[in-house]
C-alpha positions as CSV (number, residue, x, y, z in Angstrom):
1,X,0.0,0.0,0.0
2,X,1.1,3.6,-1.1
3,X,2.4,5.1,2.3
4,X,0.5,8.9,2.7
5,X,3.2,11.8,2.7
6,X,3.5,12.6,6.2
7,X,3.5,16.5,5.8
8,X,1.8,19.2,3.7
9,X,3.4,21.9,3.4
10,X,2.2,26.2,2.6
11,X,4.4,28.6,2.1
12,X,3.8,29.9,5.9
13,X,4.6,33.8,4.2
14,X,2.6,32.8,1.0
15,X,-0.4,32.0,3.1
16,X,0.2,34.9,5.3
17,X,0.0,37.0,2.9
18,X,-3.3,35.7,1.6
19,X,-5.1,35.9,4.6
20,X,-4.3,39.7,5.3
21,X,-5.2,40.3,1.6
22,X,-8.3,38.4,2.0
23,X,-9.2,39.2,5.7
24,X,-9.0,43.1,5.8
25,X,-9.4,44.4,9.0
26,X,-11.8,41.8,10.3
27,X,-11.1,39.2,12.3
28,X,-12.5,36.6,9.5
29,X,-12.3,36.4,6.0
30,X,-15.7,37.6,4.8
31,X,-17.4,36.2,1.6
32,X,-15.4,32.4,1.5
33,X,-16.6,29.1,3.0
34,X,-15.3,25.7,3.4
35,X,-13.2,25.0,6.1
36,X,-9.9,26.7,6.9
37,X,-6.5,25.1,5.1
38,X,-3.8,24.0,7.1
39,X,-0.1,25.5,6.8
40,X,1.1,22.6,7.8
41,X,-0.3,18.5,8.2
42,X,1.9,15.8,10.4
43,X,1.6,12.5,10.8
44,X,2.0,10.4,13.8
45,X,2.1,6.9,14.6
46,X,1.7,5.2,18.2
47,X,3.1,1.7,18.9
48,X,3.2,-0.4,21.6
49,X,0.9,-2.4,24.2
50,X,-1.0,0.1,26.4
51,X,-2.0,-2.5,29.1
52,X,1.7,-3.1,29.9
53,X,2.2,0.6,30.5
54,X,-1.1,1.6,32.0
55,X,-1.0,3.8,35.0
56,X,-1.9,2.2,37.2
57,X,-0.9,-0.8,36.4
58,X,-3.4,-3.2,35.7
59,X,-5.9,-0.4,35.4
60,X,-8.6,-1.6,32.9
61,X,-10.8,1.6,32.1
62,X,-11.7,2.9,29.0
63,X,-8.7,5.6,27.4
64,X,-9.3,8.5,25.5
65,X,-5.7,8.6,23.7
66,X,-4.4,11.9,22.5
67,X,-1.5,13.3,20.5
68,X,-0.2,16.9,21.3
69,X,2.5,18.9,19.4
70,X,4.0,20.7,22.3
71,X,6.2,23.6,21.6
72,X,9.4,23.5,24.2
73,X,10.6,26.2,26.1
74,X,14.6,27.8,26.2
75,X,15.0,26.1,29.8
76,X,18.5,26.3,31.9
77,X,18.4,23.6,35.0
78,X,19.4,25.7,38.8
79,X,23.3,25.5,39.7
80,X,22.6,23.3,42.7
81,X,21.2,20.4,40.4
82,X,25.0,20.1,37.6
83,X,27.6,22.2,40.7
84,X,29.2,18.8,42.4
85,X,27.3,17.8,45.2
86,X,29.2,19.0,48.2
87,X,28.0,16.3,50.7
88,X,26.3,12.8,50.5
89,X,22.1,14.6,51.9
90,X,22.9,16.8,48.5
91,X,23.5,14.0,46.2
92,X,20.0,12.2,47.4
93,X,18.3,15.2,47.0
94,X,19.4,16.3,43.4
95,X,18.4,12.5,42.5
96,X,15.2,13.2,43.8
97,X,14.1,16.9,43.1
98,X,16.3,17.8,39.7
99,X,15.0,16.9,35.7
100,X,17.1,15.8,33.7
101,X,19.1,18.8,32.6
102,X,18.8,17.9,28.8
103,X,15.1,16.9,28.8
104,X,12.5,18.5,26.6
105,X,11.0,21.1,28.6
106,X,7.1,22.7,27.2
107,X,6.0,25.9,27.2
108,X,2.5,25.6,25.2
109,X,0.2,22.8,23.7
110,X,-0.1,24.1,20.0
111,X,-3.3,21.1,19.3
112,X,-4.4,18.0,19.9
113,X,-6.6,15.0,18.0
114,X,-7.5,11.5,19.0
115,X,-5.0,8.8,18.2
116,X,-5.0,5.5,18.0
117,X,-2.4,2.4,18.0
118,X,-1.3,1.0,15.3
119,X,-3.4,4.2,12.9
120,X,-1.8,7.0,11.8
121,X,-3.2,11.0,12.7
122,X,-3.4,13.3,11.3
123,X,-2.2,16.7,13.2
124,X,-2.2,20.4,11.5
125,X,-1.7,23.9,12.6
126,X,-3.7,26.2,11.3
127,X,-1.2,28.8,12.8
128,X,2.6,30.0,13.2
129,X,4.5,29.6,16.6
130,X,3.9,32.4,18.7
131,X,6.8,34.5,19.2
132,X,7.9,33.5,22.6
133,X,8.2,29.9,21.6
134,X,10.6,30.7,18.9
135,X,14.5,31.6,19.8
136,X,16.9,34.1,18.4
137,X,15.7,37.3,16.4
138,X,13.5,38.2,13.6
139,X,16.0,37.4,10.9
140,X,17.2,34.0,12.6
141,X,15.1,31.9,14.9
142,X,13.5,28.7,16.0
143,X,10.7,26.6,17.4
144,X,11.2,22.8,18.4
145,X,8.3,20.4,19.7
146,X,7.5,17.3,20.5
147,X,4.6,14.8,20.1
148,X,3.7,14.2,23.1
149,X,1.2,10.6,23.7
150,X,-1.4,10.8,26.5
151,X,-4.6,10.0,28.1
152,X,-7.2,12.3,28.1
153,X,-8.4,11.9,31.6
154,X,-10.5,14.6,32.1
155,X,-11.7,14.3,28.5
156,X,-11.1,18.6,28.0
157,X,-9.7,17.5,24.4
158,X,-6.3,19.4,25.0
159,X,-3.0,18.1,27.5
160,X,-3.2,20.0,30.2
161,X,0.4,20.7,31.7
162,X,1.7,20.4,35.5
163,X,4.2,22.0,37.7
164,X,6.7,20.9,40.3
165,X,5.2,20.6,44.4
166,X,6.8,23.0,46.4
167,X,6.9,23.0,50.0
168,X,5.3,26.1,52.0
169,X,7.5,29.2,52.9
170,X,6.7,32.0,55.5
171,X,4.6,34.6,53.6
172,X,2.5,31.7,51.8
173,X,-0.9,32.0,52.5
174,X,-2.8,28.8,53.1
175,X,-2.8,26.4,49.2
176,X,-0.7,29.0,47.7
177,X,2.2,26.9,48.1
178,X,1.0,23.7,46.6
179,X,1.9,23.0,42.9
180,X,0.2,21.9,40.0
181,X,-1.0,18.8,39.0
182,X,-2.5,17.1,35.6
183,X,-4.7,14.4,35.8
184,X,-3.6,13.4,32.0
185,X,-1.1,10.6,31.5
186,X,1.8,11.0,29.5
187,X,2.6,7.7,27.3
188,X,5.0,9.1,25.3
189,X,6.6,11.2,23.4
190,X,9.0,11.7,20.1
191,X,12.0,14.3,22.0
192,X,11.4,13.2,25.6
193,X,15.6,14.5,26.2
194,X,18.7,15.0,23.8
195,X,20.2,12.3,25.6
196,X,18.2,9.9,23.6
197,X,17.0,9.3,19.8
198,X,14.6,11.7,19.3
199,X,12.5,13.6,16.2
200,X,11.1,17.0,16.8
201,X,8.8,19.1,15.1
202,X,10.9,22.7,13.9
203,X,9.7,25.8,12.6
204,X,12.7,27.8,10.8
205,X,12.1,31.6,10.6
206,X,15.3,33.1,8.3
207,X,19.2,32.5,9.0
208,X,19.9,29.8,11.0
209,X,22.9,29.7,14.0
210,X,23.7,27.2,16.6
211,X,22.6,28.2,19.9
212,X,22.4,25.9,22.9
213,X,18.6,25.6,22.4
214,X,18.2,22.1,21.8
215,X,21.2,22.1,19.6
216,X,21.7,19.4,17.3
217,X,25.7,19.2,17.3
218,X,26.9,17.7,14.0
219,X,23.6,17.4,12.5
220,X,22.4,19.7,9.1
221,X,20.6,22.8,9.7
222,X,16.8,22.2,9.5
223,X,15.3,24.1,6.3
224,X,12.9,27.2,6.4
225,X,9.2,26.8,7.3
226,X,8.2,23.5,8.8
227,X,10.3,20.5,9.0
228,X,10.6,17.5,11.1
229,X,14.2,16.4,11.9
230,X,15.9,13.7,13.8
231,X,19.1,13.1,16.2
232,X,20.2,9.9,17.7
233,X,21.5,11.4,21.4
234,X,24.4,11.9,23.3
235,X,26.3,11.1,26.2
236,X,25.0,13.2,28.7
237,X,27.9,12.2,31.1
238,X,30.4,13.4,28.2
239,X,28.6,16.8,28.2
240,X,28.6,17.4,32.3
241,X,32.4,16.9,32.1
242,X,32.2,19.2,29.4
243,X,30.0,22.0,30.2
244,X,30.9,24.6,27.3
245,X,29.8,22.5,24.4
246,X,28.3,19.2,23.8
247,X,29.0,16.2,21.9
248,X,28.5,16.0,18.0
249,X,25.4,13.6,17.2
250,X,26.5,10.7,15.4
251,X,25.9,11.7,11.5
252,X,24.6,9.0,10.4
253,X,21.5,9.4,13.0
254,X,21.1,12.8,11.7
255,X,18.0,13.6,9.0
256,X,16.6,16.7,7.9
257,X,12.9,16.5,6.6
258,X,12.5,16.4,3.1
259,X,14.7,13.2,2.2
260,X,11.3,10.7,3.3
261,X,9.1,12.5,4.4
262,X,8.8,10.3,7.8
263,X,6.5,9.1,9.5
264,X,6.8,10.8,13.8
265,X,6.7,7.3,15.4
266,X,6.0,7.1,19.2
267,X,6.4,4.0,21.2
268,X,4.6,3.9,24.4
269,X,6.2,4.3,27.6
270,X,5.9,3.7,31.3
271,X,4.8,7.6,32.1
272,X,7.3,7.7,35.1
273,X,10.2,7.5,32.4
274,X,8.2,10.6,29.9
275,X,5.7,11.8,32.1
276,X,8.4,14.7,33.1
277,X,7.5,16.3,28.8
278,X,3.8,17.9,30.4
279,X,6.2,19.7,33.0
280,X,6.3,23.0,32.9
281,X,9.0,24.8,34.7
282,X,8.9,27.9,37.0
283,X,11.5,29.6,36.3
284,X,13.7,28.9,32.8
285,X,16.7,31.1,33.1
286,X,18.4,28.9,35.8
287,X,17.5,31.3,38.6
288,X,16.6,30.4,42.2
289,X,14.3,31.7,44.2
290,X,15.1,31.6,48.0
291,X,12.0,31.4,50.3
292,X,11.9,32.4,54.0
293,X,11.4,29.5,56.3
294,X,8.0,29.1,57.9
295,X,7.6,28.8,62.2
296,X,6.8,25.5,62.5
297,X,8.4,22.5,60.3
298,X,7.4,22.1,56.4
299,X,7.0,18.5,54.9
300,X,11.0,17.9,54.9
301,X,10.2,14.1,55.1
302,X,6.9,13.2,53.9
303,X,5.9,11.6,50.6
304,X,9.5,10.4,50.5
305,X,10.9,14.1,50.1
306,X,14.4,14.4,51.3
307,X,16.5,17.7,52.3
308,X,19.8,18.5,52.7
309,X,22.2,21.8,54.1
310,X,24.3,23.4,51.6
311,X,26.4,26.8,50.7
312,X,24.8,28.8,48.4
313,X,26.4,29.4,45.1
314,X,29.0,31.9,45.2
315,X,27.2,33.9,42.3
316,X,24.0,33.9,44.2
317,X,25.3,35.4,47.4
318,X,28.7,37.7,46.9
319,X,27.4,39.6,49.9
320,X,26.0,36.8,52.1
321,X,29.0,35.4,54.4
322,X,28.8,31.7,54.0
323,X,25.2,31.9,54.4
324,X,23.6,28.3,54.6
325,X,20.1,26.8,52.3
326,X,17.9,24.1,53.0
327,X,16.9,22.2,49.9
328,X,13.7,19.9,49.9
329,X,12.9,18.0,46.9
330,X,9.5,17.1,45.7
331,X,7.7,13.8,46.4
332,X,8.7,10.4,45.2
333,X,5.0,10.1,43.8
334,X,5.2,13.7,42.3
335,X,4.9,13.4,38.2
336,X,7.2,16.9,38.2
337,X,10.8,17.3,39.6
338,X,11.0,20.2,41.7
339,X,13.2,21.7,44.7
340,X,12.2,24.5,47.8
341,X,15.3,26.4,48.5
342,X,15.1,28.1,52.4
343,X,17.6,30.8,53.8
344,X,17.7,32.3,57.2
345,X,18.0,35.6,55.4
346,X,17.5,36.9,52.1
347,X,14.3,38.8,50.1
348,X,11.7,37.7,47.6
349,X,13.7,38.3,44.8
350,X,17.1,38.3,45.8
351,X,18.6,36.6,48.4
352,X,21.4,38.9,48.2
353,X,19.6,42.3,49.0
354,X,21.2,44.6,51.1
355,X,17.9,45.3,53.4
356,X,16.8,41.5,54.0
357,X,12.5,41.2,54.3
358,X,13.5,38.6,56.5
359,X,16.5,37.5,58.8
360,X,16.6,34.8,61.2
361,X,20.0,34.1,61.6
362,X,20.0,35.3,65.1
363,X,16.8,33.6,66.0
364,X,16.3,30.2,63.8
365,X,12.9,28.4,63.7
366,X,13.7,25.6,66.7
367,X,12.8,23.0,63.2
368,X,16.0,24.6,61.3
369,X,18.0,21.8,61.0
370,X,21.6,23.2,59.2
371,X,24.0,24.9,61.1
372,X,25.2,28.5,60.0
């Protein structure tokens, strides 16, 4: 059987174009019927035996499977979760609370349709990335995304994202400190982390550069408009001990859309190994945000969170005198990595403000348990 082409491609400035010369000033085009037509039409196929996956396991109620094209978002992980671990409670807790610093990290659900296994969707956009999804500037920049497999839970038709659990601080007021939780299931994904074989979704917009957004080292530039490209991984231990670049992608694992029009294939997963893809991140520029410690204990051992006493970062405290954090991780049942970072002293924005909106380091909460 004739295989379909897995894209369809228009011009994205062609089609621009035409709808501003057709629209006007209206917010439709007036005078034309028919449905809308697509800029661009993906395919994607799901393989792989749901029952052996399910969450939880043996579970045996009806799915409502999804795909998503998920845009990703320019994401740095904190200092305390790639600086060496100064003592053995620090280790434990980066294992616990930090992602995987090369994962694929989303920033907005672009659509959705119903999938199922073994039957190929079809996915189209009926619009361009949004500006802050693409990276660089108007003459040179980027969008990647992933296909992202899941149950509909709540049947809303759209993957709805979560966000790390954070413990409470002082100035939180009563469920402001809680974080937020999906009640889709991730079952996979075609970029889950450049550590591992993965094809993305890419809009190109102009020149191309190579930029540590997702970077592909090694591989061919991806074309103008849309594209879907692939990369077999690297080492991720090879690019920790080498921090200002990473390692070239095998060639021969490297494709540029346009060659065979592929196929996105997505085997299913267990979601506690790709669930981490529907987790949005707080903060994205590798900034931390020290909390003030609340009077009586916070949840430093429940759920299976674990905590340890640190130095801050040099960078993050230049003024602080060997000031000392507690960080907690998240919960071992929590779908989205996450640390609380607590200092006796510090502000809301910068722990390193010269007039501190809080300072306990004469007076620690009897709980504290680091010494200053």
């Amino acid at each position: 059987m004739r295989r379909a082409r897995a894209i369809t491609l228009v011009p994205p400035l062609v089609a621009l174009a035409a709808l501003a010369a057709l629209g006007g000033c209206g917010d439709r085009l007036q005078g034309f019927g028919g449905p809308p037509t697509p800029l661009v039409s993906f395919q994607v196929l799901v393989s792989g035996d749901l029952a052996s996956v399910r969450k939880p396991a043996g579970d045996t109620s009806p799915t409502s499977l999804q795909v998503a094209l998920v845009w990703g978002a320019q994401w740095l992980t904190e200092p305390f979760c790639v600086l060496p671990a100064e003592n053995p409670d620090a280790s434990a807790v980066i294992a616990a609370g930090c992602r995987d610093p090369f994962a694929f990290t989303p920033l907005r659900v672009a659509a959705d349709v119903p999938i199922e296994i073994g039957v190929p969707a079809t996915l189209s956009l009926f619009d361009l990335p949004a500006a802050d999804v693409m990276v660089g500037d108007i003459t040179a920049r980027v969008a990647y995304g992933a296909m992202v497999v899941y149950d509909d839970r709540d049947g809303s038709g759209t993957l709805e994202v979560a966000m790390p659990h954070r413990t409470r601080s002082g100035f939180d007021e009563p469920g402001q400190f809680d974080g937020g939780d999906s009640p889709d299931i991730v079952y996979g994904a075609s970029f889950v982390t450049m550590t591992a074989p993965d094809q993305r979704v890419v809009f190109r917009e102009g020149a191309f550069y190579d930029t540590g957004f997702y970077p592909r080292s090694g591989c061919p530039h991806p074309r103008p408009g849309f594209s879907v490209v692939h990369a077999g991984g690297f080492s991720g231990d090879a690019a920790l001990m080498n921090p200002g670049s990473l390692p070239p992608e095998d060639p021969a694992s490297c494709t540029a859309d346009g060659e065979s029009d592929p196929i996105i294939n997505v085997a299913l997963q267990p979601p506690a190994s790709v669930e981490e893809v529907s987790c949005v991140q707080r903060r994205d520029d590798s900034s931390v945000r020290y909390r003030e410690p609340p009077p009586d204990m916070p949840e430093l051992t429940s759920g299976g969170r674990v905590h340890a006493c640190a130095h801050l970062p040099t960078f993050d405290a230049p003024t602080q005198g060997g000031l000392i954090q507690l960080v907690v991780s998240g919960r071992s049942s929590d779908r989205c990595k996450g640390l609380t970072h607590y200092t006796l002293r510090g502000c809301r924005e910068n722990v390193s403000c010269p007039v501190p909106d809080w300072d306990f380091t004469a007076t620690p909460p009897a709980w504290w348990p680091c010494d200053q």
